[in-house]
C-alpha positions as CSV (number, residue, x, y, z in Angstrom):
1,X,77.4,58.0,159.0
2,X,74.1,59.4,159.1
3,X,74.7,61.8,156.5
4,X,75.7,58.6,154.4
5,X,72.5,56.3,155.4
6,X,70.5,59.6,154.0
7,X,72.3,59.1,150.5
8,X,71.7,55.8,150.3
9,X,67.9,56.2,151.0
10,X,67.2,58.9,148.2
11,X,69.9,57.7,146.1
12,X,70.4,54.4,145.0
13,X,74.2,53.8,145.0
14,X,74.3,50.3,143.9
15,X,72.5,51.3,140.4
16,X,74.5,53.8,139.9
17,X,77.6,52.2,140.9
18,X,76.0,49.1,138.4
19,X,75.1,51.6,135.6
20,X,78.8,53.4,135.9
21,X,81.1,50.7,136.8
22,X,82.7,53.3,139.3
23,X,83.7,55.9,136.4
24,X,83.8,59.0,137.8
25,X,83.2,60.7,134.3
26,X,80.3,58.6,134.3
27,X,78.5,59.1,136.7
28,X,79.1,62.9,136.3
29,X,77.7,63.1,133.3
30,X,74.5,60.9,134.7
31,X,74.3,63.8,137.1
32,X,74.6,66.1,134.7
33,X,71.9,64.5,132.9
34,X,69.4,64.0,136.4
35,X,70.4,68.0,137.0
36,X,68.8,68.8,133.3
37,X,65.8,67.2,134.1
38,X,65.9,63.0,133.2
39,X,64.0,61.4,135.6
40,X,67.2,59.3,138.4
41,X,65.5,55.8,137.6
42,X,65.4,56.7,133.5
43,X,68.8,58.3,133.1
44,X,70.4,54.9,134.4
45,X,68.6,52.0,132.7
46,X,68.8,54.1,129.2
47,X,72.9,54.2,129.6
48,X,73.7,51.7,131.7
49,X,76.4,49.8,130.0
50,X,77.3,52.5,127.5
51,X,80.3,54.3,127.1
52,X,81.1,57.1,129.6
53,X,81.9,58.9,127.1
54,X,78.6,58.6,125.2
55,X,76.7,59.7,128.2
56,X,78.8,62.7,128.4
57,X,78.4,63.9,125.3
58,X,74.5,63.5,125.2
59,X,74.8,65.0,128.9
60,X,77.0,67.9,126.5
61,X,73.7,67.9,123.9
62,X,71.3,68.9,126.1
63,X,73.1,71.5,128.3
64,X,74.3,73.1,124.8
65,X,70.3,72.7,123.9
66,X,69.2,75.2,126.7
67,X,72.3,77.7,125.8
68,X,71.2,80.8,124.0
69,X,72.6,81.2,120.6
70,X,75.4,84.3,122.4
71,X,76.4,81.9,125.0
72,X,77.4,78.9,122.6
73,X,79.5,81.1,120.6
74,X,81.1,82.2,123.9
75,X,81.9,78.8,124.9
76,X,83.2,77.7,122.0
77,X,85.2,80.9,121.1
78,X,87.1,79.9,125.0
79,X,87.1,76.4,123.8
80,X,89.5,77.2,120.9
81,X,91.7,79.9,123.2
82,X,92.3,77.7,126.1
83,X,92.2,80.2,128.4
84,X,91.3,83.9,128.2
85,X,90.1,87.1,129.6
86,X,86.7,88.5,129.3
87,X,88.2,91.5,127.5
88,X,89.3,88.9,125.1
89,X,85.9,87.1,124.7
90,X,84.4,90.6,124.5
91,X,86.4,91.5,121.6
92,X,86.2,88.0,119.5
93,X,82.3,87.7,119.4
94,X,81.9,91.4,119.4
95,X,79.5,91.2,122.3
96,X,79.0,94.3,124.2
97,X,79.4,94.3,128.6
98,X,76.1,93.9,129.5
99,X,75.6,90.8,126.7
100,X,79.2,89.1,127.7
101,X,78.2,89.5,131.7
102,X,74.9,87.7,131.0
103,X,76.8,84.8,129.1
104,X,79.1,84.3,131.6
105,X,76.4,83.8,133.9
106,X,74.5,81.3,131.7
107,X,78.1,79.4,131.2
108,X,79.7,79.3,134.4
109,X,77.4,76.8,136.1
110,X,78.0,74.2,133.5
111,X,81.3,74.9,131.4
112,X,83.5,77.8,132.5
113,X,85.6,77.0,135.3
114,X,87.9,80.4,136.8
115,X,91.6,80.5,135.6
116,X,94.5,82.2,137.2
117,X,93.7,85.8,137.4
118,X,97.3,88.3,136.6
119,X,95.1,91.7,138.1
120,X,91.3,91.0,139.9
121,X,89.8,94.0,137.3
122,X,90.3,91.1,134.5
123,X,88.8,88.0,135.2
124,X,89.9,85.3,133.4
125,X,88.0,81.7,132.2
126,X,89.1,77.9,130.7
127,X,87.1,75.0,129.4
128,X,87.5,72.1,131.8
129,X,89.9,69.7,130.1
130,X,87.7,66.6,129.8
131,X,84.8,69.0,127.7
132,X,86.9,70.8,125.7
133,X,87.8,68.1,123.1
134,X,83.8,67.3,123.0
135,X,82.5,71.0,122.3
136,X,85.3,71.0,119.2
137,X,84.0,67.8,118.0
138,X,80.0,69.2,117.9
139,X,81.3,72.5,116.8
140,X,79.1,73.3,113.5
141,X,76.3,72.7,116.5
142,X,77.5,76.3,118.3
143,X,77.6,78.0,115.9
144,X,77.1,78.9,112.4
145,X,80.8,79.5,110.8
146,X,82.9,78.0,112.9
147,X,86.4,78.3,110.8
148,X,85.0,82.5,111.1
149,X,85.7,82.5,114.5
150,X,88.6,81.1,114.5
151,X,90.4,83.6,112.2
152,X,89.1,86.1,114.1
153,X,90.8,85.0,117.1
154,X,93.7,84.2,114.8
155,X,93.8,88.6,113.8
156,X,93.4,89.1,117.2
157,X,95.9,87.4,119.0
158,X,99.6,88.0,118.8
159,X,101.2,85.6,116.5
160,X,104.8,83.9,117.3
161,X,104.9,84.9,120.7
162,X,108.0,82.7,122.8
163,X,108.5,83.1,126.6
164,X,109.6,81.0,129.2
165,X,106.0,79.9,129.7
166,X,103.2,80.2,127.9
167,X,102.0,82.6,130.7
168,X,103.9,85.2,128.4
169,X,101.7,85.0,125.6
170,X,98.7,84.7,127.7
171,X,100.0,88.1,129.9
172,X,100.6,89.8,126.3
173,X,97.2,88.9,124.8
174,X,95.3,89.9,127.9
175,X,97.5,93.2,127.6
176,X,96.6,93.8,123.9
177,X,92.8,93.5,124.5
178,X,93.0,96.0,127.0
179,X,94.8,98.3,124.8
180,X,92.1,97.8,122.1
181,X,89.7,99.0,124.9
182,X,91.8,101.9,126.0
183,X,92.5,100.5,129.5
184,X,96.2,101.2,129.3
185,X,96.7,101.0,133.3
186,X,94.9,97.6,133.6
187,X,97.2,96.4,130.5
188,X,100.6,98.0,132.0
189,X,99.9,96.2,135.4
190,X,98.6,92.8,133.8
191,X,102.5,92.2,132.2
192,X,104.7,93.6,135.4
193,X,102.8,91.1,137.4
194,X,103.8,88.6,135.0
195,X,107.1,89.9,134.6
196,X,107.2,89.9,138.2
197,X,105.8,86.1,138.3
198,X,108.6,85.0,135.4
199,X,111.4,87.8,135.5
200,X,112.8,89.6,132.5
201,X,111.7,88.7,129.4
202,X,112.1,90.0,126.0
203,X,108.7,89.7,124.5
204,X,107.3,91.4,128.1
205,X,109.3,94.1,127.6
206,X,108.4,95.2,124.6
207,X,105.0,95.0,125.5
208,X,105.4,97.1,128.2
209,X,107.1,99.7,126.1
210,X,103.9,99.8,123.1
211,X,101.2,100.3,126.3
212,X,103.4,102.9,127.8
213,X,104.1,104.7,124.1
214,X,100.0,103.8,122.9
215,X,99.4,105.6,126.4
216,X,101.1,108.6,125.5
217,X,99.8,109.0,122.0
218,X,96.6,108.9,123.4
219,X,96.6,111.3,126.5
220,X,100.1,113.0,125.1
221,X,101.5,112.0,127.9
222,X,105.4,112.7,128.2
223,X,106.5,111.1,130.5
224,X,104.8,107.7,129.2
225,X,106.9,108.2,126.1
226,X,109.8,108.9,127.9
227,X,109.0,105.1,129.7
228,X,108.5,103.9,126.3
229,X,111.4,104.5,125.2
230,X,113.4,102.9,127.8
231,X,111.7,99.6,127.8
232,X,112.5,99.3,124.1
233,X,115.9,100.2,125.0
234,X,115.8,97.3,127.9
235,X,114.0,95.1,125.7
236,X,116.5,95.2,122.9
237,X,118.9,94.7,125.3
238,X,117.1,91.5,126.5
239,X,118.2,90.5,122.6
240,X,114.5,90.9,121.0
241,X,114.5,91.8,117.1
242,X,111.4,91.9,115.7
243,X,110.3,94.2,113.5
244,X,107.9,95.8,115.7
245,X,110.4,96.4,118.4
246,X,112.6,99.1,116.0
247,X,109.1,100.6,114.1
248,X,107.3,101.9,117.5
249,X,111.0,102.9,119.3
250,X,111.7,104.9,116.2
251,X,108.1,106.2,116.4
252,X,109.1,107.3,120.4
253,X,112.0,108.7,119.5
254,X,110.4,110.9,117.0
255,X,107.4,111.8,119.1
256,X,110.6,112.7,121.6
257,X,112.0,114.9,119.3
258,X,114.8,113.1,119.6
259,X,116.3,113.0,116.2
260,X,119.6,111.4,117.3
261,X,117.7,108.9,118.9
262,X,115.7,107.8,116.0
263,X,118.4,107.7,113.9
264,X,120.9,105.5,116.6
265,X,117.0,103.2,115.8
266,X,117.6,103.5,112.0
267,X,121.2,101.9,112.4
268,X,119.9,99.5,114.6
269,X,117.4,98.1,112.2
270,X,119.5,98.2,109.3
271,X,122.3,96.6,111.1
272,X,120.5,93.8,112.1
273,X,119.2,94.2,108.6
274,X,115.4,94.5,109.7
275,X,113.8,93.9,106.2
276,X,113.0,96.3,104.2
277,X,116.2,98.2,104.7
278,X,115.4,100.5,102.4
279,X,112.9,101.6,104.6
280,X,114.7,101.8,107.1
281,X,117.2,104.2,104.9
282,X,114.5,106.3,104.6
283,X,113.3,106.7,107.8
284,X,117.3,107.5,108.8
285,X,117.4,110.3,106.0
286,X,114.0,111.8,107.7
287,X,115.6,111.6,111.2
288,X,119.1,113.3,109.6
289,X,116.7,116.1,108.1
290,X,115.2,116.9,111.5
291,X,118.7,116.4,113.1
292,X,119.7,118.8,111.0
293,X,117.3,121.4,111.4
294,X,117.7,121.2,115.1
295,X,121.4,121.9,114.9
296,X,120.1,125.2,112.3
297,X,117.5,126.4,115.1
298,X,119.9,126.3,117.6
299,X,122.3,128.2,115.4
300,X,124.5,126.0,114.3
301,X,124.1,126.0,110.4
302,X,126.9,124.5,109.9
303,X,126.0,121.5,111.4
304,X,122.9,121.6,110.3
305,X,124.2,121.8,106.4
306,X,126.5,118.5,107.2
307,X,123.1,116.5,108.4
308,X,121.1,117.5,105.2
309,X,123.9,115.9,103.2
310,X,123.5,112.8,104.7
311,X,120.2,112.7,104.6
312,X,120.9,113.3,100.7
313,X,122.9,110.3,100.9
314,X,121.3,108.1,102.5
315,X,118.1,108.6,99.8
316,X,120.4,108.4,97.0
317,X,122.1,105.0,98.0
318,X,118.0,103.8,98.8
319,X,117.8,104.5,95.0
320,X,120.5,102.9,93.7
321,X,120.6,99.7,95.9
322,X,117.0,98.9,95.7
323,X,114.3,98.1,92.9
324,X,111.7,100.6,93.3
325,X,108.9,101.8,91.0
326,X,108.8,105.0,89.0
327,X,106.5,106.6,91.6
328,X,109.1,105.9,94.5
329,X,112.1,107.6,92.5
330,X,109.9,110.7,91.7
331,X,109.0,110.6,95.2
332,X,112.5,110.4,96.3
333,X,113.4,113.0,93.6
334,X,111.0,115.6,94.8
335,X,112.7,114.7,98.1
336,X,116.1,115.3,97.6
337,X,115.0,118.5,95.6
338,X,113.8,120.0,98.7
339,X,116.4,119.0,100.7
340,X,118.7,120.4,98.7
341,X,116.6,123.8,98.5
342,X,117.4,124.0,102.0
343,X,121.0,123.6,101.3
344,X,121.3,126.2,98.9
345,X,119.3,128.5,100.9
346,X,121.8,127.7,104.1
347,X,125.1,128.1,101.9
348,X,123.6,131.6,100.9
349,X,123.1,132.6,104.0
350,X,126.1,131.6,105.7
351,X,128.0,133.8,103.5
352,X,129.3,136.5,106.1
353,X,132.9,136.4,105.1
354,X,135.3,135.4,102.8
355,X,136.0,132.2,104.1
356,X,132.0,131.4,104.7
357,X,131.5,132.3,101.1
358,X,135.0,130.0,100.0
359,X,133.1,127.5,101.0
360,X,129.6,128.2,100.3
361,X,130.7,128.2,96.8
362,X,133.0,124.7,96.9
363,X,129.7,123.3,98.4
364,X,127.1,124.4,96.1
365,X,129.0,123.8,93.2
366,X,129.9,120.2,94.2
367,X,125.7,119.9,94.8
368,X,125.4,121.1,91.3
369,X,127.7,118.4,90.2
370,X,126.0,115.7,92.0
371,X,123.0,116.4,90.2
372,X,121.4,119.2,90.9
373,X,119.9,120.8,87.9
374,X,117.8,123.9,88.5
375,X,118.7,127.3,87.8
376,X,118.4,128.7,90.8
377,X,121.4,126.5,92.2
378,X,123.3,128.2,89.0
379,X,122.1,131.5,89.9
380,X,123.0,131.5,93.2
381,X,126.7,130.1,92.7
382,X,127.2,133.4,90.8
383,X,125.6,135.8,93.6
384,X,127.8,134.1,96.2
385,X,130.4,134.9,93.9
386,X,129.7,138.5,93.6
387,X,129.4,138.6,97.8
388,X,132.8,137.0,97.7
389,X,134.4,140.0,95.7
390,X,132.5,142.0,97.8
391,X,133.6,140.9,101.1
392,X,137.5,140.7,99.5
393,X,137.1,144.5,99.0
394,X,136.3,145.1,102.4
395,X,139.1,143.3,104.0
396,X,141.3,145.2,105.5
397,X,144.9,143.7,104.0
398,X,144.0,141.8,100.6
399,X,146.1,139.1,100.6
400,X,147.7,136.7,97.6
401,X,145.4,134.0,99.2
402,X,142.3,136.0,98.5
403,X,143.2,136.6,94.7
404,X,144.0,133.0,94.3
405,X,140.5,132.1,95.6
406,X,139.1,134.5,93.3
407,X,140.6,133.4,90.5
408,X,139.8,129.8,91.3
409,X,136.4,130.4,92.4
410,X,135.9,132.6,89.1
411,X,136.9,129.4,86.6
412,X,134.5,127.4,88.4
413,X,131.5,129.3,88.3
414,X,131.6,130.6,85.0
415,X,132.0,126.6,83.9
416,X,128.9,125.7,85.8
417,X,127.3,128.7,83.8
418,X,128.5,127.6,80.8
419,X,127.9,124.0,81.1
420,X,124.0,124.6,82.3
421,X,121.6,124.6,79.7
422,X,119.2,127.4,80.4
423,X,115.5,127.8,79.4
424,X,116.8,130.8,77.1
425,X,120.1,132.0,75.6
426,X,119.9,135.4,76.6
427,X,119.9,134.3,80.5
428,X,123.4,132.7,79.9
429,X,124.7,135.3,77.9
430,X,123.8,137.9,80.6
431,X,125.0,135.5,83.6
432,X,128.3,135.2,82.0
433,X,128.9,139.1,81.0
434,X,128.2,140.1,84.8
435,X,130.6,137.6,85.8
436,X,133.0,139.1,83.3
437,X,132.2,142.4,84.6
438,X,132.8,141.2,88.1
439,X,136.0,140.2,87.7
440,X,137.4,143.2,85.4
441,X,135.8,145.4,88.2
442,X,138.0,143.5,90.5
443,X,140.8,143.6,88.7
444,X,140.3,147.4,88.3
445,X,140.1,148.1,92.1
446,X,143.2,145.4,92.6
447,X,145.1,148.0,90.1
448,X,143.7,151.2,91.9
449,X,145.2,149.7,95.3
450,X,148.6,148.9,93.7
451,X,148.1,145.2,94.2
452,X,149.4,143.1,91.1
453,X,146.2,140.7,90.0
């Protein structure tokens, strides 16, 4: 009671209950109005009978008035977010800590109200509800280019984002302004409390998995790669699809080592037909060709030689099922020219016995009729030839199976010989007499042994 009899003796509450009517946004923004420094008696008979409304927005005028010019962007840049972390604020007006601390300060007696935190170490603000529709409507007044700001927050905020609340998108927007920042921990926590708050959730998931695989490009950190990669794994699981999901899992895999893994992504993303596939294709043929020479390091060449023809494949079909420019099919070219370098390189090499060098040459010579042009794929057909007759000599019973191949294996080279069309004449000519002499040298020792050719 006494506390009351005091109010009424500095405060007349009849006038302002007259002036107001009993509206509570009224008489807040009178208030407001006596707080920035119109005299009690002035501020009610100038809007008494007016619109609360009017009296709040000239209440709005003058508080805006004593802003600084970094503080009215900051309001009105949380104004158009509707909630957001000062990381966030940070990065849309490009203000540095000290500035954004000191417009905080100016702003929280006044506009900013505190909005559910997810971690203490990122606070988080909101425009009360009743001020936010005025600031948008006096907008040009904050600041200079309005429709600037907001594409900027537009670029910097995820687009599309669907969770079971929009505390989803708010947890994943928070977390991608602490990536920007480098503050991977803070961002990791800030969506497992909200996954913790909402339970699984696709979108969450995935975010989880890009800070854990940013994290370990950054400080090469295994293990975060290796957390990465399960989290896309749970998160596909959880049925997300977009696009992003299968680019940074592929990337994990890769960074893995972990060719089978990247290409198990590859069919993923082209069975769910993730647009472009022939990207897609490509990135499969690249994960094939380091599948491949895994399988040749760990001394399986044979394998390895099985995994550079698909990877021929899978560029070849890219080339024939999409359009793509001249530049992109010399690219792909060059590509499969390498690849298949590698190949012939391999067949030679694996040419330790007869068998090996059977079908080295049934390989090679089915590359060269796939397209494979160069004479050094011609010229090596016929030295895998000669190691065949070679290795035939040596064995110690030369059976009817080993003329047969030679035979065979003969017809087929010297066709591929004949059939090429080399630089010069006299290289042909000279290809095709040692092949003769080859086989009439083999044919001679076959006679010399007593075994019918």
């Amino acid at each position: 009671m006494a506390f009351c009899s005091v109010i009424r003796r500095h405060f007349n509450v009849t006038a302002y209950r007259e002036a107001t009517e009993g509206s509570p946004l009224f008489t807040e923004s009178i208030f407001r109005l006596i707080k920035l420094g119109i005299p009690r008696n002035k501020a009610i008979a100038e809007w008494k009978g007016k619109l609360g409304e009017e009296v709040r927005m000239a209440a709005l005028h003058r508080e805006i008035s004593k802003l600084s010019l970094e503080a009215r962007r900051v309001l009105l840049a949380c104004t158009y977010m509707g909630e957001s972390a000062n990381v966030e604020l940070k990065q849309v007006t490009g203000y540095d800590d000290a500035r954004m601390t000191k417009c905080i300060a100016e702003l929280r007696s006044l506009f900013l109200l505190n909005a559910p935190e997810f971690i203490k170490e990122v606070p988080r603000f909101k425009v009360p509800g009743n001020t936010t529709r005025l600031i948008i409507e006096i907008e040009k007044e904050l600041v200079a280019d309005p429709s600037s700001l907001k594409k900027t927050i537009q670029k910097l905020r995820s687009k599309g984002i669907r969770g079971k609340t929009a505390r989803v998108g708010e947890a994943i927007n928070q977390g991608v302004a602490l990536l920007r920042e480098k503050r991977f921990k803070d961002a990791i926590k800030t969506i497992e409390v909200c996954m913790k708050q909402i339970g699984p959730n696709p979108d969450l998931m995935l975010m989880l998995g890009r800070c854990n695989f940013e994290l370990s490009i950054e400080k090469d950190d295994h293990t975060a790669n290796t957390t990465a990669r399960q989290y896309f794994k749970k998160a596909y699981d959880l049925g997300q699809r977009k696009s992003r999901l299968y680019e940074w899992w592929h990337q994990s895999e890769i960074k893995a080592d972990h060719a089978g893994g990247a290409i198990e992504v590859c069919n993923l993303a082209i069975n769910d037909n993730i647009i472009p596939i022939s990207d897609w294709k490509i990135k499969k043929a690249y994960s094939l060709h380091k599948l491949a020479w895994k399988h040749i390091n760990n001394g399986n060449p044979s394998e390895g030689l099985r995994e550079l023809k698909k990877s021929v494949t899978e560029i070849k079909e890219t080339m024939q099922q999409t359009e793509t420019s001249k530049f992109e099919i010399d690219t792909y070219k060059n590509v499969i020219d390498r690849i298949n370098m590698e190949r012939i390189e391999l067949l030679e090499q694996l040419c330790r016995s007869f068998e090996e060098c059977e079908h080295s040459l049934e390989e090679l010579i089915k590359i060269i009729k796939a397209g494979e042009n160069r004479i050094i794929a011609v010229t090596t057909v016929a030295d895998i030839f000669y190691k065949m007759i070679l290795i035939i000599k040596n064995e110690p019973v030369i059976g009817s199976h080993h003329i047969m191949a030679a035979r065979n294996r003969f017809q087929d080279t010297i066709y591929i010989i004949r059939q090429y069309n080399f630089p010069k004449i006299e290289e042909k000519i000279n290809l095709e007499n040692k092949m003769e002499s080859t086989l009439q040298d083999f044919i001679s020792f076959l006679t010399e042994k007593g075994i019918r050719p």
